[in-house]
Backbone bond lengths (Angstrom), bond angles and torsions (degrees), N, CA, C in turn:
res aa  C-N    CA-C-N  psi(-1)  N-CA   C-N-CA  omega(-1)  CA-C   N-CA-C  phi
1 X - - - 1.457 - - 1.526 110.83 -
2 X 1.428 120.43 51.56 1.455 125.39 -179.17 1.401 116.57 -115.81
3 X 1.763 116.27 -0.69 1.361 108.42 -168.46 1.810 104.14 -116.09
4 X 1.563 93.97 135.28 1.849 93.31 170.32 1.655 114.23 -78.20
5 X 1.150 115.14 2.60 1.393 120.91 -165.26 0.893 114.89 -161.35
6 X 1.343 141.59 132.14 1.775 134.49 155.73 1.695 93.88 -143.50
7 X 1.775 89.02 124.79 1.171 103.32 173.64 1.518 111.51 -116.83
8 X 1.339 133.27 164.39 1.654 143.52 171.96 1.255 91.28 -145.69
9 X 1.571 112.38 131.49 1.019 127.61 153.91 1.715 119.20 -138.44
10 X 1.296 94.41 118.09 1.388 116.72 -154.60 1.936 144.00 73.33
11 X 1.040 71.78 25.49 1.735 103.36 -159.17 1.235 112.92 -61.18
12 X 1.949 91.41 -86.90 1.086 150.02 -173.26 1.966 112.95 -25.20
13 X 1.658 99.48 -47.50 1.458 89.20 -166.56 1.699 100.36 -82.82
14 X 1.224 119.36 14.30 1.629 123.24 179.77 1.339 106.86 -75.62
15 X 1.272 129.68 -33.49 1.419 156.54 -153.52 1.255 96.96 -78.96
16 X 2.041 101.57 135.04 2.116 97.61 -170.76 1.653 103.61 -85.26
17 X 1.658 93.84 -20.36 1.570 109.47 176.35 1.311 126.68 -114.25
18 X 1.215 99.44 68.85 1.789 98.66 179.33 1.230 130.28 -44.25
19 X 1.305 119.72 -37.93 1.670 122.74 -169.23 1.649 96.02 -104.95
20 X 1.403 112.08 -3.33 1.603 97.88 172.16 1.618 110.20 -85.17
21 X 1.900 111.02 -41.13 1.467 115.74 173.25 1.591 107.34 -72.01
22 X 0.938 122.55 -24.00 1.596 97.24 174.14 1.193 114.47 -94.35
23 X 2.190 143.33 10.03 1.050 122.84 133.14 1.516 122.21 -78.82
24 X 1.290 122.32 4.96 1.812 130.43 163.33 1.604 97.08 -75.20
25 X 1.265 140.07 -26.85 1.491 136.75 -177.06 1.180 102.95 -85.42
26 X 1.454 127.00 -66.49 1.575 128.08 165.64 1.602 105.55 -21.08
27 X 1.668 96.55 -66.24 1.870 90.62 -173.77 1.041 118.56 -61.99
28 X 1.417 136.25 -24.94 1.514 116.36 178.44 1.733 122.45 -103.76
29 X 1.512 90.36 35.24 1.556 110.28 172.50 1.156 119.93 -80.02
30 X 1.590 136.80 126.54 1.834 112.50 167.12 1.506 103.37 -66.02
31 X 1.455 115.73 151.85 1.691 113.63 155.91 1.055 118.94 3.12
32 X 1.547 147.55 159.92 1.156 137.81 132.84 1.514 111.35 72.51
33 X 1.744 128.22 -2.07 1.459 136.50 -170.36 1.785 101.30 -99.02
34 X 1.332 94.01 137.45 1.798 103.89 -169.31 1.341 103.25 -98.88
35 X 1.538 102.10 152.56 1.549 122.25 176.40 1.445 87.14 -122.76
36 X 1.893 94.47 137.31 1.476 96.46 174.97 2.006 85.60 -149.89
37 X 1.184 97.07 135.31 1.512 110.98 -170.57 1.619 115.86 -143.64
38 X 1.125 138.00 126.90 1.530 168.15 141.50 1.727 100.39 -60.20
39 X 1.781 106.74 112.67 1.495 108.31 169.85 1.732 80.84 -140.17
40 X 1.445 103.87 158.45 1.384 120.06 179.41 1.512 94.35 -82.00
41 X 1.102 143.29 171.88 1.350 139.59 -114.77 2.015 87.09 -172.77
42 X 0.786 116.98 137.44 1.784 134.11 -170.01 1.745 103.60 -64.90
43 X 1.174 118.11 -11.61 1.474 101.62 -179.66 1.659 95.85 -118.77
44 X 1.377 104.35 24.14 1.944 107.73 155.73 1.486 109.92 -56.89
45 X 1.301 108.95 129.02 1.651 106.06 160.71 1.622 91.82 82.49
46 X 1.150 149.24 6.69 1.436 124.78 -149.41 1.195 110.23 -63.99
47 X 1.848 120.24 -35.87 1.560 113.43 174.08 1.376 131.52 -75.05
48 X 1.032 106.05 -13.67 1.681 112.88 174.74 1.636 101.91 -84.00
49 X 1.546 107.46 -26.27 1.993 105.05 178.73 1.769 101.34 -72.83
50 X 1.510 116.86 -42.24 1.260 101.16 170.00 1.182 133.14 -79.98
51 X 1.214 126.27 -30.04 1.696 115.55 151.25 0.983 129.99 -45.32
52 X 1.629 113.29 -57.84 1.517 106.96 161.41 1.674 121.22 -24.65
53 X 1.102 103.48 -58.35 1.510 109.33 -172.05 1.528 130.99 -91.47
54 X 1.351 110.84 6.12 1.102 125.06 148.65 1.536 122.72 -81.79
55 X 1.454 117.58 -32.29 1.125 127.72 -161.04 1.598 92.33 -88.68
56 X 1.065 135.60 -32.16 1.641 126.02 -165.95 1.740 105.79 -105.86
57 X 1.808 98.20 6.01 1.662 92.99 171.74 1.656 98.71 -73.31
58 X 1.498 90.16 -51.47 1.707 108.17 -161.89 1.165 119.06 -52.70
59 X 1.768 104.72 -43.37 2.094 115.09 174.78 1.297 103.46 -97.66
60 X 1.691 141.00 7.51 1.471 92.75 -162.61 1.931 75.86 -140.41
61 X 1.433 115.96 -8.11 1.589 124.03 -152.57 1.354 125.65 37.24
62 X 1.576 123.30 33.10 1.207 112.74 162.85 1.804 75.18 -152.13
63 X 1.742 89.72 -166.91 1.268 96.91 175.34 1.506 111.13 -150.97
64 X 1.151 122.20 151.89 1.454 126.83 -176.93 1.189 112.66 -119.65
65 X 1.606 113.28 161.55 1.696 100.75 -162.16 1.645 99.19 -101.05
66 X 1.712 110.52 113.94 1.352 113.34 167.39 1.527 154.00 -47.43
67 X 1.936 91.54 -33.92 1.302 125.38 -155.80 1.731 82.04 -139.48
68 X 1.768 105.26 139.89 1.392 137.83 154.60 1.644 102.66 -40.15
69 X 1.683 98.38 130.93 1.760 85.59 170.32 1.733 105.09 -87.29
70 X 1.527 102.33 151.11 1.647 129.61 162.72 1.196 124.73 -49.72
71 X 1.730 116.63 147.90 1.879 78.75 148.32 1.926 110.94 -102.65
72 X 1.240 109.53 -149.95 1.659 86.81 -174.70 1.833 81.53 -126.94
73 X 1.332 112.07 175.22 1.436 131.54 -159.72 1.710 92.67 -72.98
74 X 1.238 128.77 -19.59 1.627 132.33 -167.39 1.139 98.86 -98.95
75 X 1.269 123.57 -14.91 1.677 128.76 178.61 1.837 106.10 -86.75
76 X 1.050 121.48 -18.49 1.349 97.52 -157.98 1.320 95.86 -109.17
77 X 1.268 142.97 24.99 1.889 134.83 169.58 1.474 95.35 -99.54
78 X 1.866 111.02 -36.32 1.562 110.86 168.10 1.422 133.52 -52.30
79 X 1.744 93.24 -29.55 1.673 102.29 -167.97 1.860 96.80 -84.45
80 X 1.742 87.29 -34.65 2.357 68.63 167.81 1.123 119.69 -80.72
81 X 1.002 136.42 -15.80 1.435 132.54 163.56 1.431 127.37 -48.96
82 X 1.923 106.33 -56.02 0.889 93.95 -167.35 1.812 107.15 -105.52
83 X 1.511 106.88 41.80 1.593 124.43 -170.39 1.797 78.35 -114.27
84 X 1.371 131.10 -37.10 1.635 128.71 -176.44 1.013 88.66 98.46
85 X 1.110 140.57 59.19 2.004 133.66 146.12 1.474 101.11 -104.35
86 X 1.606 99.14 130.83 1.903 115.48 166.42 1.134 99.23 -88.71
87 X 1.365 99.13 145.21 1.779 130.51 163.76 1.349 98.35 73.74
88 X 1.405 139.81 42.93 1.597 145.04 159.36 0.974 123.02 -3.02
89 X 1.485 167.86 138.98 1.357 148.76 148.06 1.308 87.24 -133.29
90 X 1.977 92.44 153.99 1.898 108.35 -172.27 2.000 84.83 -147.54
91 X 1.483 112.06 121.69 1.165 113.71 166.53 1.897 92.14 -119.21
92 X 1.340 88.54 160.00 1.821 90.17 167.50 1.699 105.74 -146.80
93 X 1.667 128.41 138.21 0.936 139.86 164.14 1.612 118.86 -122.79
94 X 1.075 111.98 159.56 1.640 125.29 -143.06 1.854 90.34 -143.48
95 X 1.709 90.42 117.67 1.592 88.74 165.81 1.172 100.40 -147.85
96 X 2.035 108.51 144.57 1.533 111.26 -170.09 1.574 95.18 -101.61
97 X 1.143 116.23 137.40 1.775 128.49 163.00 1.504 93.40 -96.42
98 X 1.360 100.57 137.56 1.600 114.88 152.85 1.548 119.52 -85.81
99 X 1.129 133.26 166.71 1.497 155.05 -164.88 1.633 121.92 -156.64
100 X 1.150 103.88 112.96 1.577 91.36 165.39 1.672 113.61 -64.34
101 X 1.102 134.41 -26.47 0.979 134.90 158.05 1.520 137.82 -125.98
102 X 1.275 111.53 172.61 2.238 97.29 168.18 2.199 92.73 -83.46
103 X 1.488 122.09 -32.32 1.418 104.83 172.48 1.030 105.65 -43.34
104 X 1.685 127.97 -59.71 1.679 126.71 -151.78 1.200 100.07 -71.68
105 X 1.381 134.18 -17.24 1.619 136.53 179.70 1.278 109.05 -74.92
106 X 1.215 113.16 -34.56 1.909 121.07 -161.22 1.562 86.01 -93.19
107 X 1.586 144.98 -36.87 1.024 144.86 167.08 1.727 108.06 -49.27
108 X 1.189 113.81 -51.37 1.556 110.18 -160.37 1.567 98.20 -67.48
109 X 1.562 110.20 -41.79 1.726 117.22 -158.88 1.224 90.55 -67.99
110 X 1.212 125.73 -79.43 1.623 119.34 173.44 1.667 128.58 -20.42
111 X 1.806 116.63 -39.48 1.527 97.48 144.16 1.264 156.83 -98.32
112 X 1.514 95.42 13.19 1.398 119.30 151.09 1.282 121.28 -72.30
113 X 1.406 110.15 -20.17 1.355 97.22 172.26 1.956 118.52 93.94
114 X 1.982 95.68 11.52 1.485 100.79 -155.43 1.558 98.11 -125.08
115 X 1.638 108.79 54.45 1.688 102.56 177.54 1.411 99.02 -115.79
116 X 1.491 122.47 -122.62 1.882 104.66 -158.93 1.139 116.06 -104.78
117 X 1.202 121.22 129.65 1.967 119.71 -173.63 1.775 86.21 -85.99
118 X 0.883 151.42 -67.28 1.702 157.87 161.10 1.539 98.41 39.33
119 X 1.335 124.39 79.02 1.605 113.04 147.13 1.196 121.29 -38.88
120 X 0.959 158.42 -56.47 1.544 162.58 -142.08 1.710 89.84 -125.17
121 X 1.533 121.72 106.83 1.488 147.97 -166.59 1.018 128.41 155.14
122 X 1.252 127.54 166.49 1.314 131.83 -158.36 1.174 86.79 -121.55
123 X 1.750 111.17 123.46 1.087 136.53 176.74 1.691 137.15 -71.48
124 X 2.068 79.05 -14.74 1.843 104.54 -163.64 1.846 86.85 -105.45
125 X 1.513 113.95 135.40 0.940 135.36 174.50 1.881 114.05 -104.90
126 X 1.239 106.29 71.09 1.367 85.56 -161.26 2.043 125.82 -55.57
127 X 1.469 109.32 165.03 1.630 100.11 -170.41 1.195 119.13 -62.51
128 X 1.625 113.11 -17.63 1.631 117.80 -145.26 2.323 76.77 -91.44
129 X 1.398 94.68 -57.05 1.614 83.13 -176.33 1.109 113.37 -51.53
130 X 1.291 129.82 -49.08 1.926 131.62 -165.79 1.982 83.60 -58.98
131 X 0.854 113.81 -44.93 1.578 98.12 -170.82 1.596 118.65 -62.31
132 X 1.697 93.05 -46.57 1.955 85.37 -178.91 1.869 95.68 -74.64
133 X 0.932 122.34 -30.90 1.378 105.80 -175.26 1.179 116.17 -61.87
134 X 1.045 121.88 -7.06 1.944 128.41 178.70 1.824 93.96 -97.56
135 X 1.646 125.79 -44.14 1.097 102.34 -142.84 2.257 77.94 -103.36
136 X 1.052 122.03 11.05 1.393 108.93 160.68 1.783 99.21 -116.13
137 X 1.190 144.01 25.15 1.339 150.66 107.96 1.291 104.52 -17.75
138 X 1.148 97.51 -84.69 1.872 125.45 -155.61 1.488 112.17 -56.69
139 X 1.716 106.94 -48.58 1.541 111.58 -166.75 1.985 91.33 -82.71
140 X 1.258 127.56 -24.48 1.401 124.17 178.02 1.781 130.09 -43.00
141 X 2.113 70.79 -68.72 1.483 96.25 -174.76 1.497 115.84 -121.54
142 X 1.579 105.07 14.22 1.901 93.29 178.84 1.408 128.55 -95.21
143 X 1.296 75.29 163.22 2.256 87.16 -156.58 1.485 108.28 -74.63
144 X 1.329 114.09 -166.73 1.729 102.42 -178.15 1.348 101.66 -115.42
145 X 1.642 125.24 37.62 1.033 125.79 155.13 1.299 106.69 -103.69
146 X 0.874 139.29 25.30 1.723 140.97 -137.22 1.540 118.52 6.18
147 X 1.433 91.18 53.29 2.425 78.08 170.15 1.911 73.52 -134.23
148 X 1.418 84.37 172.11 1.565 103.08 173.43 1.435 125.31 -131.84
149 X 1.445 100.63 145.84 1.524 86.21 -179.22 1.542 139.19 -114.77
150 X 0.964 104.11 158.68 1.476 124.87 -168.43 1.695 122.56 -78.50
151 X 1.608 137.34 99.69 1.190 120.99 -175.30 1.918 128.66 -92.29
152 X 0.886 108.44 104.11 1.566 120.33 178.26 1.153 116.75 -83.72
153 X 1.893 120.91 102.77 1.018 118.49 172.45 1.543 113.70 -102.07
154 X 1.308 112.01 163.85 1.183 110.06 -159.67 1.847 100.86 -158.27
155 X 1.825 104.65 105.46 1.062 103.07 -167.77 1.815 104.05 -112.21
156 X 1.414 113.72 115.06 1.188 129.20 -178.26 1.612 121.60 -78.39
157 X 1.358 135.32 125.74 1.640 123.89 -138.55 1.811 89.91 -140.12
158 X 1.161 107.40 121.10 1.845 85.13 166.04 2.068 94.29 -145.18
159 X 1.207 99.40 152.04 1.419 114.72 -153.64 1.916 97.32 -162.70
160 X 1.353 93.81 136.75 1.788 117.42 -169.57 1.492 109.97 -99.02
161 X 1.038 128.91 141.31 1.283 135.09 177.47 1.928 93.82 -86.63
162 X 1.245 103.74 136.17 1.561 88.10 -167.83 1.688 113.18 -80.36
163 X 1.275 101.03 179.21 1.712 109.54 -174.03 1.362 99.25 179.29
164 X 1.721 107.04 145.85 1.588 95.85 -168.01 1.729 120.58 -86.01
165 X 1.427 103.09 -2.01 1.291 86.19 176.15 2.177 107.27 -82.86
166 X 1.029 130.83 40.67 1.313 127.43 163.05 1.635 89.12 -84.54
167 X 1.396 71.64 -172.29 1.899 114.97 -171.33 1.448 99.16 -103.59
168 X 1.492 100.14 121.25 1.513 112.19 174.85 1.501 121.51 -136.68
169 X 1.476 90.46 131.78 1.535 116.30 -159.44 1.664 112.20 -44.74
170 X 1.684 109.56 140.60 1.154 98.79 178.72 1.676 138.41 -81.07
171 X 1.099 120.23 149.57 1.454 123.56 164.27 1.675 116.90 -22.11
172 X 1.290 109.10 90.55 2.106 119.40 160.77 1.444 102.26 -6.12
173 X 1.166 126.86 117.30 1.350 132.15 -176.50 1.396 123.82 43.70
174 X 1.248 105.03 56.63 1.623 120.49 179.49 1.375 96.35 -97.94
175 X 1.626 131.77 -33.82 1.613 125.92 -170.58 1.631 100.81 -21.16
176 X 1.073 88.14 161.88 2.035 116.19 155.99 1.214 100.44 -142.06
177 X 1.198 131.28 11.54 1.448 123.97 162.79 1.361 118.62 -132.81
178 X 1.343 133.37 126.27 1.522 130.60 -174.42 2.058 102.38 -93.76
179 X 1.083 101.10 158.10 1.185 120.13 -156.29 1.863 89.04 -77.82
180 X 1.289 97.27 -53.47 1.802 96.10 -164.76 1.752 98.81 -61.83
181 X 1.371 126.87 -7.56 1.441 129.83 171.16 1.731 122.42 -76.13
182 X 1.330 103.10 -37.37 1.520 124.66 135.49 1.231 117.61 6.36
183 X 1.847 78.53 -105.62 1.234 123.36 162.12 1.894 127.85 0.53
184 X 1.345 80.76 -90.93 1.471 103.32 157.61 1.450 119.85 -31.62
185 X 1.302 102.31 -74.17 1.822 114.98 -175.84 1.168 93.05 -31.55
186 X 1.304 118.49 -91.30 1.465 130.05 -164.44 1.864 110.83 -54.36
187 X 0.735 139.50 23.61 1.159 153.40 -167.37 2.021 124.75 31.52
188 X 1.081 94.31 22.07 1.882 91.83 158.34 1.547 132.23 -91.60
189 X 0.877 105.95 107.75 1.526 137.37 157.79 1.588 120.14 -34.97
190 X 1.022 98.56 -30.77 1.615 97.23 -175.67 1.349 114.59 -92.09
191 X 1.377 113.97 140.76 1.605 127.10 -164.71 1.695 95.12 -110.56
C-alpha cells in the first residue's frame, strides 16, 4: 500500500494471471490510489487470427493457437471487480494499420515483440501455411490499394483502490425521478 498510481500500458495481456496481477496492483495502492491500464482487446489481429485458421484447417487439418489469447471488452469491468477496484471504468478504441502484406505484419509483430507467449504450441510454422495464410489474408480482407489491414484493439481500464471519501452508489430504487418523466421533458415519445 505505497503507490498513488500504478499504471501498465501494454503489459497487462502478457500476464498468465491477469486478475491475480491486477489484485497485486490494487494491493500496492494507497487508499484512494488509481490503476489505469491499456491491454489489447480480443478482436486484435482478428484477420490474421482468421486466416491463420483457415489456412492450417485446409494444410495442416487441425489448428494450433498462433497468437496469445485476449481478453474481450465485456471481460475487463469483471476483471476490476473481481481484482477489488471501486468506481471501474472500461473505454475501448480500435485502430486499423495497413500492410503491404500479412508477411510485413508477422514481420512488424515479431519486432515488437507481440507474437505467441503459448507454452503448449507448435513452434513450426510451416511455409506452405504462412503462404496461404498471407494469400487468404489478402483475397479475405484486401483493400483496393492492395495492402491490408490490420485491427488493434485497445481496451483502456482504470479502477480505485477504495477509500471512503469516494462516491457511492445509490440505494436500488432510491430514484425520485422516473425515466419515462425524462422522457417526456425532453420530448420523446418512444417507450
Amino acid at each position: 500500500s505505497s503507490q498513488d498510481l500504478i499504471m501498465s500500458c501494454l503489459g497487462l495481456h502478457w500476464t498468465n494471471d491477469l486478475p491475480g496481477a491486477m489484485i497485486q496492483c490494487r494491493l500496492a495502492l494507497k487508499p484512494d490510489g488509481l490503476f489505469l491500464a491499456a491491454i489489447l482487446g480480443g478482436e486484435t489481429l482478428k484477420e490474421l487470427r482468421i486466416a491463420c485458421t483457415i489456412a492450417q484447417m485446409e494444410r495442416e487439418g487441425g489448428i494450433s493457437p498462433r497468437m496469445s489469447p485476449l481478453a474481450q471488452v465485456r471481460d475487463a469491468g469483471n476483471l476490476l471487480s473481481r481484482a477489488g477496484f471501486a468506481l471501474p471504468g472500461v473505454d475501448v478504441d480500435r485502430y486499423t494499420v495497413k500492410y503491404n502484406s500479412a508477411l510485413e505484419l508477422v514481420e512488424h509483430l515479431r519486432a515488437m515483440a507481440e507474437t505467441n507467449a503459448l507454452f503448449q504450441r507448435s513452434h513450426i510454422l510451416k511455409r506452405d501455411t504462412a503462404l496461404a495464410t498471407a494469400a487468404i489474408y489478402q483475397s479475405m480482407f484486401g483493400l483496393e490499394d492492395g495492402t491490408i489491414p490490420a485491427t488493434f484493439q485497445v481496451i483502456y481500464m482504470t479502477g480505485w483502490k477504495e477509500h471512503s471519501s469516494q462516491q457511492k452508489p445509490k440505494r436500488r430504487g432510491s430514484a425520485t425521478v422516473s425515466f419515462g418523466d425524462i422522457r417526456k421533458q425532453f420530448g420523446s415519445n418512444q417507450d
